[in-house]
C-alpha positions as CSV (number, residue, x, y, z in Angstrom):
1,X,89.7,82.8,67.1
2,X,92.2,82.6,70.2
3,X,92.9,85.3,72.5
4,X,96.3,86.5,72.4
5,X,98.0,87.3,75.2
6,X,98.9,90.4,76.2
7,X,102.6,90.8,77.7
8,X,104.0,94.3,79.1
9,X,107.1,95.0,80.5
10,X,108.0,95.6,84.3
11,X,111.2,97.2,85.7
12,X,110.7,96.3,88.9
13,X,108.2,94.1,91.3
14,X,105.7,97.1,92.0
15,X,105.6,97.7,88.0
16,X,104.8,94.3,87.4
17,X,101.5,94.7,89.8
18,X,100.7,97.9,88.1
19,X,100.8,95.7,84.6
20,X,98.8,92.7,85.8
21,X,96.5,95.2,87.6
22,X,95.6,97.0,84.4
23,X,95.2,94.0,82.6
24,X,98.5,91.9,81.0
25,X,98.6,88.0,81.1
26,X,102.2,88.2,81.8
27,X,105.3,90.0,82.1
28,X,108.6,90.0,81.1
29,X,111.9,91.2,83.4
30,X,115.6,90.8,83.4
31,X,117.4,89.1,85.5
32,X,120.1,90.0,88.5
33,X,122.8,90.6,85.5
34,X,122.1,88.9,82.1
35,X,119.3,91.2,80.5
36,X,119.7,93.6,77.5
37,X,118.4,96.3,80.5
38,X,121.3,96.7,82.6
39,X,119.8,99.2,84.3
40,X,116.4,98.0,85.5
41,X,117.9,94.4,86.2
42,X,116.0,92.6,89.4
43,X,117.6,91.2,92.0
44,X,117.3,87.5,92.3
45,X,115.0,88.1,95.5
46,X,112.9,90.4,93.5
47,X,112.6,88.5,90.4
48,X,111.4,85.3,92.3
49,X,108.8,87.3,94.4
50,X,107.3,89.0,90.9
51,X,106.9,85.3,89.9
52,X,105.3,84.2,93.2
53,X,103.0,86.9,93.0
54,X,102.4,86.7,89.6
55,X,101.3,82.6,90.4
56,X,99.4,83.5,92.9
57,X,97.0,85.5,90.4
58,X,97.4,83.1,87.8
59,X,99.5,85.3,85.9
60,X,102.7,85.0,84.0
61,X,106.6,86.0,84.4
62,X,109.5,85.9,82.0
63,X,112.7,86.2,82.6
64,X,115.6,88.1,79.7
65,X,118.5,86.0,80.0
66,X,119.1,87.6,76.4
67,X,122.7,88.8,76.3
68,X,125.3,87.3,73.9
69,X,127.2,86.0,76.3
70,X,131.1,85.9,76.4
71,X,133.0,82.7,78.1
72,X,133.8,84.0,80.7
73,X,130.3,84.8,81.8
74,X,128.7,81.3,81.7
75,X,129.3,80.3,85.1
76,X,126.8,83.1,85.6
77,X,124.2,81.8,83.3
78,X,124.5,78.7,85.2
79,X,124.0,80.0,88.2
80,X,120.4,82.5,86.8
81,X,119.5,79.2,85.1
82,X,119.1,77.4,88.6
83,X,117.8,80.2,90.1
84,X,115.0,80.3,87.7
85,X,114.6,76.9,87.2
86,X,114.1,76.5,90.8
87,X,111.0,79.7,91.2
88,X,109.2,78.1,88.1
89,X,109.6,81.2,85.9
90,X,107.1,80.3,82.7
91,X,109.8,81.3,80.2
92,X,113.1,82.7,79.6
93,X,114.1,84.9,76.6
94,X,117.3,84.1,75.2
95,X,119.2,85.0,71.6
96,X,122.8,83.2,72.0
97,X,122.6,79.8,71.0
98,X,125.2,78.6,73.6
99,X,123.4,80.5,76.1
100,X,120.4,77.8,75.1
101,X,122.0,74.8,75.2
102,X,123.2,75.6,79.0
103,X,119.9,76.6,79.7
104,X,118.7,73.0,78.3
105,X,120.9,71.7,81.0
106,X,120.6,73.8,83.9
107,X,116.8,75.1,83.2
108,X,115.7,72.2,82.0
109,X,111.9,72.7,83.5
110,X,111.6,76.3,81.6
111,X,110.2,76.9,78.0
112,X,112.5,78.8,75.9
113,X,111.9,81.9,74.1
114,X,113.8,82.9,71.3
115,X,114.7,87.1,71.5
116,X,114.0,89.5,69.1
117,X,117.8,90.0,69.0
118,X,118.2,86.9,67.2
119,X,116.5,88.4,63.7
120,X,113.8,86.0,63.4
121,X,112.7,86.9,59.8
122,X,110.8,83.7,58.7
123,X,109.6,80.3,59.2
124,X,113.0,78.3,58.6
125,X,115.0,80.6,61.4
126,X,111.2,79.4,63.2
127,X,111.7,75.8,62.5
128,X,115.4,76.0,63.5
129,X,114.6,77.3,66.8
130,X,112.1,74.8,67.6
131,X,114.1,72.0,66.7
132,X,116.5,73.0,69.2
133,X,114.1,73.1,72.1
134,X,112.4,76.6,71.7
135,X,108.9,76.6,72.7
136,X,108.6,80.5,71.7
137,X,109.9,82.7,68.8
138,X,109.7,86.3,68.7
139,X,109.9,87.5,65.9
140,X,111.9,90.7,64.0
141,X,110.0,94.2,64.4
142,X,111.4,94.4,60.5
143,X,108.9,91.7,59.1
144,X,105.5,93.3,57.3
145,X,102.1,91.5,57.9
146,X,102.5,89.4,54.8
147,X,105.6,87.3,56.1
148,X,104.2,86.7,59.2
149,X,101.1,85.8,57.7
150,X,103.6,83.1,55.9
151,X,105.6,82.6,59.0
152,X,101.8,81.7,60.6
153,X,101.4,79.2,58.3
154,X,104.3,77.9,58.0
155,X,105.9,77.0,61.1
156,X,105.6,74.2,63.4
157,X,102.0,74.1,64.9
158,X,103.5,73.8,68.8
159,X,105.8,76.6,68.0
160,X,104.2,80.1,69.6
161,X,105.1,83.4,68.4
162,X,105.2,86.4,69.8
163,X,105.2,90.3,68.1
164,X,106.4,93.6,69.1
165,X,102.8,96.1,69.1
166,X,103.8,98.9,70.7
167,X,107.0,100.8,72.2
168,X,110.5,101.8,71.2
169,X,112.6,100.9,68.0
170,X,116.3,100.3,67.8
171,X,117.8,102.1,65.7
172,X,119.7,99.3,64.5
173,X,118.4,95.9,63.2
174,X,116.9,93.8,65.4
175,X,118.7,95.6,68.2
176,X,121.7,94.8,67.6
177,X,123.4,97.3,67.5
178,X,127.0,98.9,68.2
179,X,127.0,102.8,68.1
180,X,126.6,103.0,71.6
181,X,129.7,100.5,72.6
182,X,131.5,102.9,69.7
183,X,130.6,106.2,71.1
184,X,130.5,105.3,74.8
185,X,131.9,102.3,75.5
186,X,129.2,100.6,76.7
187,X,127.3,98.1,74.7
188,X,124.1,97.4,73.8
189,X,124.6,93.6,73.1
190,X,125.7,93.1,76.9
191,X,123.1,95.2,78.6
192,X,124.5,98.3,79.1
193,X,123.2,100.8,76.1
194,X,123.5,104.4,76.4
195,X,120.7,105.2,73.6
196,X,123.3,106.8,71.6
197,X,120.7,106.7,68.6
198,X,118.3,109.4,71.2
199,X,121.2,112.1,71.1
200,X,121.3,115.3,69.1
201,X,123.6,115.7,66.4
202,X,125.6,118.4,64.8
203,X,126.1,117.9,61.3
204,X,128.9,119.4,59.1
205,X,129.6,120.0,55.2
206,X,133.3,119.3,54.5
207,X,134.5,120.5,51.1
208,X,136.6,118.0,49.4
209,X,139.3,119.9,48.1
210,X,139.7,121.5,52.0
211,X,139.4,118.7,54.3
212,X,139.1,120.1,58.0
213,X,136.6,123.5,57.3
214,X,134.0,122.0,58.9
215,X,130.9,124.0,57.7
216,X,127.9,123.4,60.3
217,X,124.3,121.7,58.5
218,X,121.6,123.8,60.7
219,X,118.4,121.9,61.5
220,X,117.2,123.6,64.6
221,X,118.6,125.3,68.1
222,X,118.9,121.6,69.0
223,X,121.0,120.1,66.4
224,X,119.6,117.2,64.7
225,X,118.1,113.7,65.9
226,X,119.0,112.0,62.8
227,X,119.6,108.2,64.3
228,X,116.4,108.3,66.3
229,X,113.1,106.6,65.5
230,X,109.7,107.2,66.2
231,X,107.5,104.8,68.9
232,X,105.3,101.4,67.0
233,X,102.0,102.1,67.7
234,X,99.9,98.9,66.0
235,X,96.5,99.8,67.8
236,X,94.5,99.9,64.2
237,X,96.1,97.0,62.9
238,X,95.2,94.9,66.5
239,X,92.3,93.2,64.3
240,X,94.9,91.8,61.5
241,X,97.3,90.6,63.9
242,X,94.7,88.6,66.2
243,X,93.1,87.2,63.2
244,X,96.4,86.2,62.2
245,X,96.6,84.0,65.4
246,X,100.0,85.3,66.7
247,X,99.9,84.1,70.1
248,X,101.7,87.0,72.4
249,X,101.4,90.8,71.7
250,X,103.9,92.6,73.6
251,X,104.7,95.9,75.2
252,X,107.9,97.6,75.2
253,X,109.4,99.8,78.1
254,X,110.9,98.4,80.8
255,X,112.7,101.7,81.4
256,X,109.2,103.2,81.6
257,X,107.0,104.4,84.5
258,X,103.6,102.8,86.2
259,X,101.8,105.6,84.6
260,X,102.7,104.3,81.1
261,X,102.4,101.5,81.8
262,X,98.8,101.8,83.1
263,X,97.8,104.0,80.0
264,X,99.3,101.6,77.2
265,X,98.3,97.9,79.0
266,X,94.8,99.1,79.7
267,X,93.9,100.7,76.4
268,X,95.5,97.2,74.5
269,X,92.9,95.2,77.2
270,X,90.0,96.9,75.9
271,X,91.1,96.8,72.5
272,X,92.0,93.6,72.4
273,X,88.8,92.5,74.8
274,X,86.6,94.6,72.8
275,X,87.5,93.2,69.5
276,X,87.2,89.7,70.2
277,X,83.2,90.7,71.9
278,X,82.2,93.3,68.6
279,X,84.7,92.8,65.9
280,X,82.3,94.4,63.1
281,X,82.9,97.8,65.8
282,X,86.0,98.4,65.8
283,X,87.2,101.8,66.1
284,X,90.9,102.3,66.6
285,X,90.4,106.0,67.4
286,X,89.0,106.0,70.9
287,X,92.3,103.4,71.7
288,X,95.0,106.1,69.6
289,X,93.2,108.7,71.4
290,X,94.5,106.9,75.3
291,X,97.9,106.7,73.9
292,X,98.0,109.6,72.4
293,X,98.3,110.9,76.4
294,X,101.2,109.3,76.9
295,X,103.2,109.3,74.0
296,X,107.1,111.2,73.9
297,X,107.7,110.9,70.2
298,X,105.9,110.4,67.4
299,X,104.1,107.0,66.4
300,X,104.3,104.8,63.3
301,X,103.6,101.3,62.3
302,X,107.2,100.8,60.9
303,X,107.1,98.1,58.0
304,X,104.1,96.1,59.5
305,X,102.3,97.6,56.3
306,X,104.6,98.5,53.9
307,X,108.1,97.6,53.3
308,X,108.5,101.0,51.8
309,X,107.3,103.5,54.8
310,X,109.9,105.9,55.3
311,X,107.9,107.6,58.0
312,X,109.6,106.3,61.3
313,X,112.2,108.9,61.7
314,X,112.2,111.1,65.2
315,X,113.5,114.3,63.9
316,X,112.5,116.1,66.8
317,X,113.8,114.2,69.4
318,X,110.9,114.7,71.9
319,X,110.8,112.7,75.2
320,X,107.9,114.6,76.7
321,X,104.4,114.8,76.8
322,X,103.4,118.4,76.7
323,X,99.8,117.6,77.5
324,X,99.5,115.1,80.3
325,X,101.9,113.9,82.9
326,X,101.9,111.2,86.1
327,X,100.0,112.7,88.9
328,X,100.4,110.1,91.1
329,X,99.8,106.5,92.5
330,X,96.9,105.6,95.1
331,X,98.5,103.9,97.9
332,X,95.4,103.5,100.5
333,X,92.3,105.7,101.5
334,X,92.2,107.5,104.7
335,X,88.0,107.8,104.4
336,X,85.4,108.1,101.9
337,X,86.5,110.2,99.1
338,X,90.0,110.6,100.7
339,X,92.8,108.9,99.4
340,X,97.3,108.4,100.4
341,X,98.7,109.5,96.8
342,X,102.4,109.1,96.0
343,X,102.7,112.4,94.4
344,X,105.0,111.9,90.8
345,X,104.9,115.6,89.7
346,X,103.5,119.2,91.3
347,X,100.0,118.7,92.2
348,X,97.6,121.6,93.2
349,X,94.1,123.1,93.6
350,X,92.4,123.4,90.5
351,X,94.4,120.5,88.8
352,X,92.8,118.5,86.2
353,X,93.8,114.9,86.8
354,X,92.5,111.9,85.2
355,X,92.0,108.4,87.2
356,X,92.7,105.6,85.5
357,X,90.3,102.7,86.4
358,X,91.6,98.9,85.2
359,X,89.2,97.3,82.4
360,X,87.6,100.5,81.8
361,X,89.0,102.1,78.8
362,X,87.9,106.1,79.6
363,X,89.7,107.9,83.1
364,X,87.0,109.3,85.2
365,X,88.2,113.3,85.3
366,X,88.0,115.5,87.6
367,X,89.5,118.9,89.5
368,X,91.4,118.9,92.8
369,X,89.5,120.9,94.9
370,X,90.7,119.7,98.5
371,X,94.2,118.4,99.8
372,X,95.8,118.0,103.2
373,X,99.5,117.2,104.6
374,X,99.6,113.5,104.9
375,X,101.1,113.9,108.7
376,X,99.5,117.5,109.8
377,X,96.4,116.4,108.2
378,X,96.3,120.0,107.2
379,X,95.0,122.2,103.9
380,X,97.4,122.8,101.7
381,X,97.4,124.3,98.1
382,X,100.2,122.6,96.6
383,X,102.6,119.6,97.0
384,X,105.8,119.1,95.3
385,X,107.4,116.1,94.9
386,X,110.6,117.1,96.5
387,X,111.7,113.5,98.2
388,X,110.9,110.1,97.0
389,X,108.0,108.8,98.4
390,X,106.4,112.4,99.1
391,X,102.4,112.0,99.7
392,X,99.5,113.8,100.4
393,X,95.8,113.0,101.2
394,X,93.7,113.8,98.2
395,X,89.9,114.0,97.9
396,X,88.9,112.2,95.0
397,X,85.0,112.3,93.8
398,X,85.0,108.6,93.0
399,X,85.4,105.1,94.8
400,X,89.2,104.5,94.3
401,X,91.8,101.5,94.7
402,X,95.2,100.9,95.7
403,X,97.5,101.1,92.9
404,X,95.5,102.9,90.5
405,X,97.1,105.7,88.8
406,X,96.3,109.0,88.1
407,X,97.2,111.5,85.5
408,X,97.8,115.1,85.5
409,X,96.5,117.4,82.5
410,X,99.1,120.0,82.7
């Protein structure tokens, strides 16, 4: 049985530390302007100092180059495809097919991933790719474990594949979708999606015979959040999909923070670590139980087991945690027991907080019972984060390191 890798998401170059820190092989990021996340694309700079790093710890970066690009932008794709070619980026993720063949040509060093986004659904769309230089597929959130089983078996031996386990679902098929280009004028296809599918909604009874007496449907005191879907959580399925031999597992989020990021990579480490050790103990509870703490909408497992499920619908349009929170980030210690923390949310005496340690799959807890002003070295009782960047020194009753995150029971 192979190990799969385990790829997260990373907004930025310190998110991608705080993923490889907490225990993913690799991450993906978009580039400077050609990524379905307009609004955590990387500078060029940026992007090639993730991968440098990233080598350097003999890790793993890919690049989205995933648009569906219009003529007029391929001078552009030329230019990222140098760029990347050039920093030895492992992989870039791509769904237009001209987009590919000028990668072939001005990447021609990189393997090629096939997005999500171009509704991979079985081994022939696997077998198409691959004959037209992909090395990687990744394949439709919509298939159930019996087709990729098929797809497994199926497909070219040299061709990897990689599945969605956890994070975010589009509201339309594969992601491609067009509400949000329809209701704001910015589209999803090109990078730029406004989540129109996370709004509230008011809906209305209109009586045939009187069109225009719009009669108001009440759900709640919010409306209703009819288009949006609940989060894939495939934490007690892990053991089907590694024993299926799918070779990437991936994370979505790169619109989310470290301290996701830390809870979500670290608890699919252990599980997927402890598995491969014990896999006659496996106990998806203690893993759902992590991401439970971090979750902002429900969970489901969408059609992985059954085509039929129905229960992926959001209707409550949550996008908090009303348990837990980010405390904070450890940026360096000051002496024994005293740490720097980047403060994310109010912090003060008596606090619960949670530190979550890399490999180790249960946070060491414990209350704040000391804190000083990070210039005046003096008590305080409370610290808000009012400016970015705000610290304060923080006893902490266990040996600590920079970058590990901690987590606020509210």
């Amino acid at each position: 049985m192979d190990k799969p890798e385990l790829l997260a998401p990373a907004g930025s170059f310190e998110k991608a530390k705080t993923a490889f820190l907490y225990g993913a092989d690799a991450v993906y990021m978009g580039t400077s302007k050609l990524s379905l996340r307009s609004r955590v694309n990387t500078s060029d700079d940026k992007l090639v100092k993730t991968i440098e790093y990233a080598h350097s710890i003999n890790k793993k970066v890919y690049a989205a180059l995933n648009i569906y690009a219009r003529d007029n932008m391929y001078e552009e794709v030329k230019k990222q495809a140098q760029i990347l070619n050039e920093a030895k980026v492992d992989g870039i993720i791509v769904s237009d097919g001209g987009v590919l063949e000028t990668l072939k040509e001005f990447a021609p060093d990189v393997d090629l991933h096939i997005s999500t986004q171009s509704n991979i659904v079985g081994y022939h769309a696997g077998n198409f790719w691959h004959k037209n230089g992909a090395k990687r597929i990744v394949i439709a959130r919509e298939l159930n474990k019996e087709e990729i089983k098929d797809l497994m078996e199926n497909k070219p031996e040299d061709l990897e594949v990689e599945m969605f386990i956890h994070g975010a679902i589009c509201y339309a098929y594969s992601g491609r979708c067009h509400l949000s280009d329809f209701l704001a004028s910015r589209c999803g296809n090109l990078g730029d999606c406004a989540q129109s599918c996370r709004w509230a909604y008011n809906l209305y009874l209109e009586e045939k015979n009187n069109p225009g007496n719009l009669m108001p449907i009440k759900e709640d005191e919010h409306g209703t959040y009819i288009l949006s879907s609940k989060d894939l959580c495939l934490i007690k399925e892990l053991p089907e999909i590694v024993e299926m031999g799918v070779d990437s597992l991936k994370i979505e989020g790169r619109l989310k923070t470290e301290y996701y990021l830390a809870t979500v990579i670290n608890t699919y480490r252990n599980a997927i670590d402890d598995y491969l050790k014990n896999p006659k103990e496996y106990d998806y509870t203690k893993y759902l139980k992590e991401l439970e703490k971090t979750k902002t909408r429900g969970l489901t497992t969408f059609y992985f087991n059954d085509k039929n499920n129905k229960d992926f619908q959001e209707y409550k349009g949550k996008q908090y945690n009303p348990d837990y929170e980010f405390g904070g980030k450890i940026l360096n210690s000051t002496s024994e027991n005293c740490y720097i923390i980047e403060i994310r949310n109010r912090l003060q005496l008596g606090d619960t907080l949670e530190l979550l340690i890399p490999g180790k799959l249960e946070p060491e807890i414990f209350k704040i019972e000391k804190m000083w002003d990070t210039e005046t070295k003096e008590p305080v009782p409370h610290v808000n984060p009012g400016k970015e960047g705000q610290t304060v020194i923080l006893e902490i009753p266990y040996k600590a390191e920079k970058g590990w995150i901690l987590r606020r029971k509210k």
